[in-house]
C-alpha positions in Angstrom: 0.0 0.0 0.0 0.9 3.7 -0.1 1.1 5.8 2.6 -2.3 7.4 1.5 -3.7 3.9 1.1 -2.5 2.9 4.7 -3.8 5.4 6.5 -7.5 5.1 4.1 -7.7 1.8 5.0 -6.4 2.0 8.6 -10.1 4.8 9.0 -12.0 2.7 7.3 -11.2 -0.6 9.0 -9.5 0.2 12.1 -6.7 -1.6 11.7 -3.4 -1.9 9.5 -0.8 -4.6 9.5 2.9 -3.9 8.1 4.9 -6.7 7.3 8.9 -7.1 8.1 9.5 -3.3 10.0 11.8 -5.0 12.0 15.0 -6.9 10.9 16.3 -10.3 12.0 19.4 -8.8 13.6 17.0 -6.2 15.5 14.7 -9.1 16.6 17.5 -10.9 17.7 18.4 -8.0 20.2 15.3 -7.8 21.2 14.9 -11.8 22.7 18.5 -11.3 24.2 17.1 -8.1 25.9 13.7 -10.6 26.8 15.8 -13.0 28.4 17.9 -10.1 30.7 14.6 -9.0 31.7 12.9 -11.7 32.8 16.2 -12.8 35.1 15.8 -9.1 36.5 12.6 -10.2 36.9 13.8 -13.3 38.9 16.2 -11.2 41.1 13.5 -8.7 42.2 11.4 -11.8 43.4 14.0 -12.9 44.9 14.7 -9.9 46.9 10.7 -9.5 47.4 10.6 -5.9 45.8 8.0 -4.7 43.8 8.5 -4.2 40.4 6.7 -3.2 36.9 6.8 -7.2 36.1 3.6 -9.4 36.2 3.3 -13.3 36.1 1.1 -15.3 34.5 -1.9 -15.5 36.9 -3.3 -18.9 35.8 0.4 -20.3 36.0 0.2 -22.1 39.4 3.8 -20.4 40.2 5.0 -22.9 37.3 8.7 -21.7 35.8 10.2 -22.1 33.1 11.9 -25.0 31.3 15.7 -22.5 32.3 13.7 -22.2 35.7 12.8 -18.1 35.1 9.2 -16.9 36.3 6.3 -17.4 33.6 5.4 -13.5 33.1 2.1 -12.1 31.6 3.2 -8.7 31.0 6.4 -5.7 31.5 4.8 -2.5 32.1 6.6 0.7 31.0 9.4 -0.8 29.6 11.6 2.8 28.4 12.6 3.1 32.0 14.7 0.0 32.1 15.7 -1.2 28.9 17.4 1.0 26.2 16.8 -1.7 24.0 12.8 -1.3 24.0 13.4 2.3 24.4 14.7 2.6 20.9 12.2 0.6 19.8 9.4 3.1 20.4 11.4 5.3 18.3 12.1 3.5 15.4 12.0 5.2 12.3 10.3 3.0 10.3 7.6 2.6 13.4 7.5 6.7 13.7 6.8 6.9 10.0 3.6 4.9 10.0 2.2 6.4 12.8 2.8 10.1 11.6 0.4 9.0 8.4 -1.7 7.9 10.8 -2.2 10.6 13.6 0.0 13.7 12.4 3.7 14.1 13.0 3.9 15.3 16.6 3.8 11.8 18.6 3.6 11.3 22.7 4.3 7.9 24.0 1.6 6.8 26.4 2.3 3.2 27.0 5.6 1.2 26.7 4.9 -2.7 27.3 6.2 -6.4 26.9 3.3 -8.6 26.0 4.3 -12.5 26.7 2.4 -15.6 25.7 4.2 -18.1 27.6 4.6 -21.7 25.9 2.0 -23.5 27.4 0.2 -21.3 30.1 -0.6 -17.8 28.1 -4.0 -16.7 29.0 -6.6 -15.4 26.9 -6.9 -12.1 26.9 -10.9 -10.9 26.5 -12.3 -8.7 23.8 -11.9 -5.0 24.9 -11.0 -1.6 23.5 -7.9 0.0 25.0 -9.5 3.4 25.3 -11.5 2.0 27.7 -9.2 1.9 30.1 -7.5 5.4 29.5 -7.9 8.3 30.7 -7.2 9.7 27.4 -9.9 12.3 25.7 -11.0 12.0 22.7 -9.9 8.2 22.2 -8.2 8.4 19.2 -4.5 6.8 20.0 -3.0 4.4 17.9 -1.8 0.9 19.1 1.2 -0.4 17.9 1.9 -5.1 18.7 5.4 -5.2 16.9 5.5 -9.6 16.3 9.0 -9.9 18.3 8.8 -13.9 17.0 6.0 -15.9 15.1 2.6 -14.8 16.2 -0.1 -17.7 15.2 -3.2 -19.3 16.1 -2.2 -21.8 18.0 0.3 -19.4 20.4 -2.5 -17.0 21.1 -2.3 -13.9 17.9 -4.2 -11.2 18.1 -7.9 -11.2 17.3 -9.5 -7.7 15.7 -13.3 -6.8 14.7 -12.5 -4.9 11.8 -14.6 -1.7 11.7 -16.0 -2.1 15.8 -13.7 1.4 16.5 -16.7 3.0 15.0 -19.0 1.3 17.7 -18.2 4.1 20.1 -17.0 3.7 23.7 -18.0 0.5 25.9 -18.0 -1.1 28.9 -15.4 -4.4 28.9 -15.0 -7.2 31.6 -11.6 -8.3 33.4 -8.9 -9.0 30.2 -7.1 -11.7 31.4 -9.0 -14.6 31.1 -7.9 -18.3 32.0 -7.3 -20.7 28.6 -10.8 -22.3 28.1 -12.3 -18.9 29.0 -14.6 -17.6 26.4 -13.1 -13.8 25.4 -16.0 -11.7 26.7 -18.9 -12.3 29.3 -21.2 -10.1 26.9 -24.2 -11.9 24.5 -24.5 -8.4 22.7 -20.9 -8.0 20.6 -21.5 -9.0 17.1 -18.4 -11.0 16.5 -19.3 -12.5 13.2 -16.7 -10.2 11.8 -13.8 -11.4 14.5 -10.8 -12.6 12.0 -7.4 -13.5 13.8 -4.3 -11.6 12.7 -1.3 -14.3 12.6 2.4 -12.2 11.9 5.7 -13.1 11.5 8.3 -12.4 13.6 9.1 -8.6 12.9 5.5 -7.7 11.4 3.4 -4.9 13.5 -0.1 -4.3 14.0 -1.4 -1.4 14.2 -5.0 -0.4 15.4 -7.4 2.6 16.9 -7.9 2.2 20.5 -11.5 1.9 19.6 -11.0 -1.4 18.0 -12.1 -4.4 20.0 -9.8 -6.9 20.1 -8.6 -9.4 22.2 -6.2 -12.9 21.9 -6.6 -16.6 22.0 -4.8 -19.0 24.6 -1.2 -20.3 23.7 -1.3 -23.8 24.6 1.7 -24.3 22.1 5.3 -25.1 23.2 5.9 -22.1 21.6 6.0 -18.4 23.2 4.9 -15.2 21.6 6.2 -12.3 22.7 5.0 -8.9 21.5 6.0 -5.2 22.2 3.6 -2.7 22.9 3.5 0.9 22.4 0.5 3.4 21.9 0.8 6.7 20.6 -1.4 9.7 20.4 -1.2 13.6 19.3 -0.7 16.6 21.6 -4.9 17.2 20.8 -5.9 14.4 23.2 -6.6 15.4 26.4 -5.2 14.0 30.1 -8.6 13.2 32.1 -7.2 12.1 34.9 -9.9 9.3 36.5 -10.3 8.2 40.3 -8.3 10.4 41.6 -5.4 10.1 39.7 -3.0 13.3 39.6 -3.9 16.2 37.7 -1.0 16.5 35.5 1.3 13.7 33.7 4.3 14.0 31.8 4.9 11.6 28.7 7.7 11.1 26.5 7.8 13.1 22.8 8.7 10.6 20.0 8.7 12.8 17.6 8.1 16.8 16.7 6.6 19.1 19.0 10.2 21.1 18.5 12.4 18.5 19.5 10.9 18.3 23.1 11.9 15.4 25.1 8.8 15.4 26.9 5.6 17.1 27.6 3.4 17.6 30.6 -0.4 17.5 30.6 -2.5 18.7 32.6 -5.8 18.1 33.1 -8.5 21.0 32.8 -11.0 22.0 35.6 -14.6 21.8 35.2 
């Protein structure tokens, strides 16, 4: 596609998928750099600290076959790993979303997705925005394939078209293996496709799009980096008491800014 074809089809649908942004040397780094973090991981557990790491909660406190924790998710990965802090920079990355949403980006989320071999939950249908205090909810969502994302290890599953549906209420996301992906009888999933990607593809998709992932039963893992972008025109609403202001990282424009603080406006 061209870049005006992208981003048409990306409105219309919802979602776009770009094959081989990343190369084999790049994903190599990137499953060293997995391995590092999941012995930091291992040390923090040891030492009982809290950390931005979760395990797989339908596990059973099983490990690993090299005996390192089975983890669901690495939250905010940029501060702790240059490696995945680059990553939300890449060029190729920064160039599709600019089509997308405009040239000045902000970061809002930095994450490690993992599908352990085995025992990766389900994770329910839901829409991202959903769950962010982010106004209007027009971010983009960026699942960069860090190996072989199939069927049978859990790939993404998308309702092309549903960001149009508007904003909706969603149940808990992780969901044990034989879990159906949504407690709702009223979402029309007779347009549900999976999105299988090799190793270095990327998905990208409105936070409006419902979407969710099977189990990975497979004795192989899938791991998948996260990042979500969105313009300096969307608002911090700031929910539950949350603090009025937040600062996020600038990817790219807005002057060459490294960051940029939001602050949320009084009614």
């Amino acid at each position: 596609m061209t870049s005006q074809e992208q981003k048409a089809f990306f409105e219309e649908e919802g979602y776009l998928v770009v094959e081989n942004l990343l190369s084999s040397e790049e994903l190599a780094e990137c499953q060293t750099e997995i391995y590092r973090l999941h012995k930091l991981a291992a040390e923090l557990d040891a030492k009982g600290e809290r950390s931005h790491f979760q395990h797989e909660p339908y596990a059973k406190g099983a490990s690993q076959a090299d005996g390192l924790p089975v983890l669901r998710k690495a939250e905010q990965t940029r501060q702790y790993s240059d490696v995945f802090r680059q990553l939300s920079a890449h060029p190729k990355l920064v160039k599709v979303v600019q089509n997308l949403i405009g040239p000045d980006l902000l970061l809002f989320r930095s994450t490690l997705m993992f599908k352990p071999a085995f025992h990766g939950s389900a994770h329910g249908l839901h829409q991202d925005s959903a769950y962010w205090p982010m106004e209007p909810p027009s971010l983009v969502t960026v699942s960069i394939a860090l190996n072989d994302a199939t069927v049978e290890n859990g790939c993404f599953k998308v309702i092309p078209q549903s960001h149009k549906w508007g904003m909706q209420q969603w149940g808990h996301i992780a969901r044990k293996q034989n879990e159906d992906l949504t407690d709702r009888d009223d979402v029309d999933r007779s347009g549900q496709i999976d999105v299988p990607l090799a190793a270095g593809s990327t998905l990208f998709f409105h936070s409006l799009m419902v979407h969710g992932s099977g189990p990975n039963k497979s004795s192989n893992s899938r791991n998948t980096a996260l990042y979500a972008y969105f313009s300096p025109k969307v608002r911090y609403i700031p929910r539950g008491g949350k603090p009025r202001e937040k600062t996020f990282p600038v990817i790219a424009g807005l002057g060459g800014k490294e960051e940029l603080t939001l602050v949320a406006e009084t009614v």
